[in-house]
N, C-alpha and C positions, 0 to 999 in steps of 0.2 A: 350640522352637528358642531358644537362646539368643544373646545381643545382646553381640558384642564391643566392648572400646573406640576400635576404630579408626573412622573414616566409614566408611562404603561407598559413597560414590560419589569422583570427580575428573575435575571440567570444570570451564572458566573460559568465561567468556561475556559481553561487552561492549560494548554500545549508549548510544553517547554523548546520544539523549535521551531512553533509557525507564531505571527503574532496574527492575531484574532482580532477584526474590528466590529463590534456591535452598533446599530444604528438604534436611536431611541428617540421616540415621537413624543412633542411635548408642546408647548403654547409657544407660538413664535415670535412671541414677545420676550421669554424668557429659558432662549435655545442657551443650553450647558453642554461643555468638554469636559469628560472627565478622564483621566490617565490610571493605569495602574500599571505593575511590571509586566503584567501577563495577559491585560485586553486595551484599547483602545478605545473610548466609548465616546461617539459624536453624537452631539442630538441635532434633531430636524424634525421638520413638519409638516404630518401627515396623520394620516388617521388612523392607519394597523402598525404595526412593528416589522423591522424588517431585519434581517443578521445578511452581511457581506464578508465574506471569508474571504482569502485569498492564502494559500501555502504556498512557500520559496517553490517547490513545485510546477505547482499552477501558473508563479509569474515569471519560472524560467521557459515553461510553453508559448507563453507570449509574446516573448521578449526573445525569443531562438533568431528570430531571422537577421535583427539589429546586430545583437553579440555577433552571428555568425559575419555577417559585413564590416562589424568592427576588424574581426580576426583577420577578413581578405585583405583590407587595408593596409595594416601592419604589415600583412607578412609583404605585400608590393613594397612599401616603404623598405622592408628586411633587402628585398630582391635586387631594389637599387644599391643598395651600399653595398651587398657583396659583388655586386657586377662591377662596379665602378673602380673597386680596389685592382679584378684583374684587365680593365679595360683602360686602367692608366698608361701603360707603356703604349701602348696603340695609339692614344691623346697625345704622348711626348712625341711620336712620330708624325701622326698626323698633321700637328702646329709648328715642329721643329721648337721645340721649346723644353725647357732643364726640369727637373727635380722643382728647384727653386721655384720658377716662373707655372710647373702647371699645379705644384701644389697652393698656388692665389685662388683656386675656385672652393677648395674647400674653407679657405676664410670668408669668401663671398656667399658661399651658403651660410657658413655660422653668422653671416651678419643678419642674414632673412632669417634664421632662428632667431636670435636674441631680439630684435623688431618686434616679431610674434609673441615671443615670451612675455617681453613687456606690455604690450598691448592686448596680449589674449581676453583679457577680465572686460575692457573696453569693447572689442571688438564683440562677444559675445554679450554684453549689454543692449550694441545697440541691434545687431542680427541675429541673435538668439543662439544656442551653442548648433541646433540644427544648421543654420545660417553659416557659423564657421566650421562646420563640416563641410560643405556642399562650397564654400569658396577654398576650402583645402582641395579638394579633388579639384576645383576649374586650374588651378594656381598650377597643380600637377603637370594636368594635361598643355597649358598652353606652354609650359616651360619644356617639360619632354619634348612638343608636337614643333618645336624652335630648332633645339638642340640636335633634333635627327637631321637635318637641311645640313648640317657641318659648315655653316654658315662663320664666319670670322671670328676669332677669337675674343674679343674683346664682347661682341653679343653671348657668346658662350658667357661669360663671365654673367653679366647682367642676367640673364637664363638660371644660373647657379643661385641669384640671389630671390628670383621668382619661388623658386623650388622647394629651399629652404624656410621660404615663409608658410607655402602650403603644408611639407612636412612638418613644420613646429603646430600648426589647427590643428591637423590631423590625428598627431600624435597626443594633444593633450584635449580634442575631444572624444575621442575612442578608451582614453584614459580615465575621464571624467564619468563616460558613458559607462563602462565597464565597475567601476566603484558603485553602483547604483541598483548594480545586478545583482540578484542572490546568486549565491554560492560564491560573494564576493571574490575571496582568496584562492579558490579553486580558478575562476573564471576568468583572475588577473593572470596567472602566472601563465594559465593554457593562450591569452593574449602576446603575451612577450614571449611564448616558444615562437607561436606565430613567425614574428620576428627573426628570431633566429631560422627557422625553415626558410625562409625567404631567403635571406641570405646565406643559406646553405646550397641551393638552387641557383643563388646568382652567378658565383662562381663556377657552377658546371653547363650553366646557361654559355657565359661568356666562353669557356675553353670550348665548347661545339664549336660556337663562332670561331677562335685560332684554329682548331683543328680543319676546317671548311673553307679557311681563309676570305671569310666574309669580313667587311668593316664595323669597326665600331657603334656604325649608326645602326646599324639593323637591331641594335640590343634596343637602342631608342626607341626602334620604331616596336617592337613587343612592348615596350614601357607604356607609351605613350596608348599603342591597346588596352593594356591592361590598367591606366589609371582612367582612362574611358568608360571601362565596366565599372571600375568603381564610383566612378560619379553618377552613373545610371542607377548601379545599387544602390548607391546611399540617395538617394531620392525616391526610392522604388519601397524600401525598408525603413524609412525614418519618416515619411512626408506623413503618416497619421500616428506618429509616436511623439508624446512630449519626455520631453530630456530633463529630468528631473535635475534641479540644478544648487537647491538646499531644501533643506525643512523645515528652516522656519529665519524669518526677514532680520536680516540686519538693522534695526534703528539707527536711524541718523541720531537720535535724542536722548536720553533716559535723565529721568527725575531722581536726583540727592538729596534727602530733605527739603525740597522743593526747592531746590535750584536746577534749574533746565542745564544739563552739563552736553555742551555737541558732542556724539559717538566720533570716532577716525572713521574715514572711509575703510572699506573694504580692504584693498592695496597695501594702504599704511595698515591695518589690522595682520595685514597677512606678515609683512615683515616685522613688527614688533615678536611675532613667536618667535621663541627658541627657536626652534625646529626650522626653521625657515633660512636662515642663513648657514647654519652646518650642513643643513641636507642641499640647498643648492652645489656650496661649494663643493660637497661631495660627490653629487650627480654630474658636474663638471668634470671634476676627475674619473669620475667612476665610465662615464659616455666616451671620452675623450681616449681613455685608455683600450675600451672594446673594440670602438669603431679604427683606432689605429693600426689594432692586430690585424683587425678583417681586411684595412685596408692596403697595408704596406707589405704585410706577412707573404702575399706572391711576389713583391718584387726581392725581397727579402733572400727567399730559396732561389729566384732564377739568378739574381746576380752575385750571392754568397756562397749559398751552397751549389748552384749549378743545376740543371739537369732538363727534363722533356717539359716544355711549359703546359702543357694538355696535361699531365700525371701530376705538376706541382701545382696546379689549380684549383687539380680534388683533393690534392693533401689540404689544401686550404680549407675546401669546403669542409672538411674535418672537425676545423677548428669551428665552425658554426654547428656543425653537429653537437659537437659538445656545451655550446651555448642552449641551444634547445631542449638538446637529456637534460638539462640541469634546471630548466624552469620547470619543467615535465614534473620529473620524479622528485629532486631536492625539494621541492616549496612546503610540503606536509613536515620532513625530516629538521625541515627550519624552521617552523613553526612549533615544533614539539621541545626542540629544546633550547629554545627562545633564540631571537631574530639577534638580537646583538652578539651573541657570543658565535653562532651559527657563522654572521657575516664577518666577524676577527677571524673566525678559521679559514675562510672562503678567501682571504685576503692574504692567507700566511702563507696558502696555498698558493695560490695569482704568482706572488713574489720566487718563490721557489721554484716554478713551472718556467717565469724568463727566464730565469738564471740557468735554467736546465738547457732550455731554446738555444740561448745563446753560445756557450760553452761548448755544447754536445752539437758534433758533425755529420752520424750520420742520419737520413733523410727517416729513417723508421725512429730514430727518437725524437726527431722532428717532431715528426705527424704524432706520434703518442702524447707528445707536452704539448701541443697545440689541441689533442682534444681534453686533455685534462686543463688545461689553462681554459676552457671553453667554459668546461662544466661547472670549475671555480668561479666565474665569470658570470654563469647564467641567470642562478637566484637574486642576484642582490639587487636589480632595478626593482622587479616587481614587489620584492617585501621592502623596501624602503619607500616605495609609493603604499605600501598599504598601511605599512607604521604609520605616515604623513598622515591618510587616513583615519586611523582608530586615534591621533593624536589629538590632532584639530577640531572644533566643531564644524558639524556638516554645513555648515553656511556658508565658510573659508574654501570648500574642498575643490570649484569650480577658477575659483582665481587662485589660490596655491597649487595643486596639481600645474595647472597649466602653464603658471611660470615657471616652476621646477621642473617639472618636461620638455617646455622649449627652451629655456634655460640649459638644462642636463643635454641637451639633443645639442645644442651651441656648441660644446666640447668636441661632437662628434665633426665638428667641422674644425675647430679651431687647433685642438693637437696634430691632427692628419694633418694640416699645412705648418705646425711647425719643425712635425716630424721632417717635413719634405725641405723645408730652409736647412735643418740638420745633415739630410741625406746631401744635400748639395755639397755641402761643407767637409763631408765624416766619412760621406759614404752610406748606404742602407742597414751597415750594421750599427750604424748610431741610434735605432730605434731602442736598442734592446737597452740599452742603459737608461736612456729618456723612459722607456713604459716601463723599467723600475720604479723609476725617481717618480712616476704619478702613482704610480699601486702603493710604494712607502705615505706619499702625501695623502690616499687617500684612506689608508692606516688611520694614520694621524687624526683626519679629520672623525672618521668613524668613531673616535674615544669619545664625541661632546657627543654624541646623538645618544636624544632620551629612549631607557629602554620600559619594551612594553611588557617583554614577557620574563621570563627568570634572569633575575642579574648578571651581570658578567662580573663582577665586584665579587673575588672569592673571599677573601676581607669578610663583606658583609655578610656574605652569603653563611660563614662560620659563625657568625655573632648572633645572627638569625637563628640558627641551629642549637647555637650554646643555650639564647635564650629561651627555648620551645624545650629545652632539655630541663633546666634548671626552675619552669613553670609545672611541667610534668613534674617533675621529682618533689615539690613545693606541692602539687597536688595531693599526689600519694602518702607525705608526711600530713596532711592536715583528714585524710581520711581516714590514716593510722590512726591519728590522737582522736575523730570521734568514734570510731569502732572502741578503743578502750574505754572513752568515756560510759558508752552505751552498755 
């Protein structure tokens, strides 16, 4: 049978929240694409007709198990940093070493992030982003499975820089992976509670441990299990799943009135946007400042304010609760009445909440400003990875996410050690001035980032108003004068 050039089928079909793809058989010599808002239409060849649907539905049935190992991930990644912040004093004992000297490991982690960050687009070129998931979990484990040995300081150190490069894959391929899932927005923010759960746990993980007076490494040795499982999971969940990584190819080329003009690579594409250097610098401050709360905030009450280290452990874990309520429930509420103006409140808040921290003595308005400082805290990664998202074209979204996450994740290493250069110097109540002085900066920085949804600009927002007003009224005069004409 031979294969004419016409289609063989004609329907149209239109579901305003599934996208519909039609398949259409035709001569394979003169196979057509054709697009519209509302169906997708591939041709191919064959001899009947055939319709391939798929509702966000359907492809989050498929795709449950990945998300769901995405979310275990995170939250282990969440589990270490809230552990590590109350199992610091235990580390200054253990090495006999200051503020100063054991805050060097989390610079040494931010350096395996920033590594990663820069090289993520690379690395996932040439192993595929599958590939730097599954060397994010080995990097985990071998660095954990070192670190629980209590093995000399100086290998801790090189241990911390292992660790850090696993975390930055991790984090910006579960990132990448999670953009790609329907119910995008939903499915990001319930990822970064994750996160927070993790480190809400980590801290009442760690205080069992004081209370039982077990060492620090036993927390290792749960670590180092549980980045184990994860590595088994994400080979177990990902090994027949392709990781969808753009929609359509970067050209190295394009023709200008027929001049061959060479495209920028990818990399260079990515930092030419806007968007690209406001929102790093901002995820630096924004990471920088979370992860110092989580981290520094027990030693904080045991040495300032005083009291049972088992009971100011879970006042901590507090403050990660309130990071999780706030990706949980805020992310609709931010979205509704637009991400910019949403995250200048989240921020006016942040600032308010130290100033509260610091000032106020007793341990009940502690704990109350530290879960409000949480919740203020919680929305702003996830909608500022998804702005980055709906901003950029989806071709950019595997090498920008990724550096702006191991980037922004750098912060969480680099402030916590200079908090700890301060502590040496100030004392531990020096943090509270210092994660001012980044919540103002990252104020600041938030004013350049493009907005997607309703202005922050009340300015415009009035002139916009004036003129929908003054168009209306400009209406109803030229309807007046034809009714009288009529």
């Amino acid at each position: 049978m031979e294969h004419t050039d016409a289609p063989v089928f004609v329907r149209s079909q239109s579901n305003a929240s599934d996208v519909q793809t039609i398949v259409v058989h035709c001569n394979k010599e003169k196979a057509q694409e054709r697009t519209s808002d509302e169906q997708s239409v591939a041709t191919i060849c064959n001899d009947s007709p055939t319709e391939e649907t798929e509702t966000d539905r359907q492809r989050l049935r498929r795709t449950i198990f990945p998300i769901l190992q995405c979310f275990y991930t995170v939250a282990l990644m969440g589990l270490q940093d809230g552990n590590f912040g109350v199992i610091l004093p235990r580390l200054k004992e253990y090495y006999s070493v200051s503020d100063s000297l054991v805050s060097i490991l989390f610079l040494l982690q931010a350096g395996g992030y920033f590594v990663m960050a820069f090289s993520n687009g690379y690395v996932v070129s040439k192993i595929t982003q599958k590939g730097s998931l599954y060397l994010g979990c080995t990097m985990l484990v071998i660095g954990y499975l070192v670190i629980l040995f209590g093995l000399p300081f100086p290998v801790i150190c090189v241990m911390m820089i292992i660790v850090g490069g696993g975390l930055s894959l991790l984090n910006a391929g579960c990132n990448v992976y999670i953009i790609t899932a329907p119910y995008t927005t939903t499915v990001l923010n319930l990822l970064h509670a994750c996160y927070g759960t993790g480190a809400m746990i980590g801290p009442l993980m760690a205080s069992s441990l004081l209370e039982r007076n077990l060492s620090w490494r036993v927390s290792y040795m749960i670590l180092t299990g549980l980045s184990g499982l994860s590595l088994l999971g994400m080979y177990i969940n990902f090994r027949n799943i392709d990781v969808e990584i753009h929609s359509e190819p970067a050209p190295e080329t394009t023709s200008e009135n027929g001049v061959t003009v060479k495209r920028d690579g990818i990399f260079k594409q990515v930092l030419k946007q806007r968007v690209t250097p406001v929102c790093s610098v901002f995820l630096l401050f924004y990471v920088g400042t979370e992860v110092t709360f989580g981290s520094w905030s027990f030693s904080f009450l045991t040495e300032v304010r005083g009291g049972n280290p088992v009971q100011l452990a879970q006042v901590t874990s507090g403050y990660w609760a309130g990071l999780t309520f706030g990706r949980i429930f805020l992310g609709a509420i931010t979205a509704r009445f637009g991400e910019k103006r949403m995250v200048t409140l989240y921020l006016i808040v942040t600032c308010a909440m130290i100033i509260l921290i610091w000032q106020a003595t007793p341990i009940a308005v502690d704990l109350a400003g530290l879960v409000i400082l949480g919740m203020a805290l919680g929305p702003i990664f996830p909608t500022t990875v998804s702005m980055v998202s709906q901003i950029l074209p989806r071709y950019l979204h595997t090498t920008t996410i990724g550096f702006l996450v191991g980037l922004g994740q750098g912060g969480a290493a680099l402030f916590p050690f200079v908090n700890g250069q301060i502590a040496s110097k100030a004392g531990v109540i020096g943090m509270m001035p210092f994660t001012l002085a980044l919540s103002l900066a990252m104020l600041a920085t938030w004013l350049f980032m493009p907005s997607i949804g309703p202005s922050l600009n009340f300015i415009e927002l009035y002139k916009q108003r004036k003129l929908k007003s003054n168009n209306r009224t400009a209406d109803l005069e030229a309807n007046t004068v034809a009714s009288d004409k009529v």
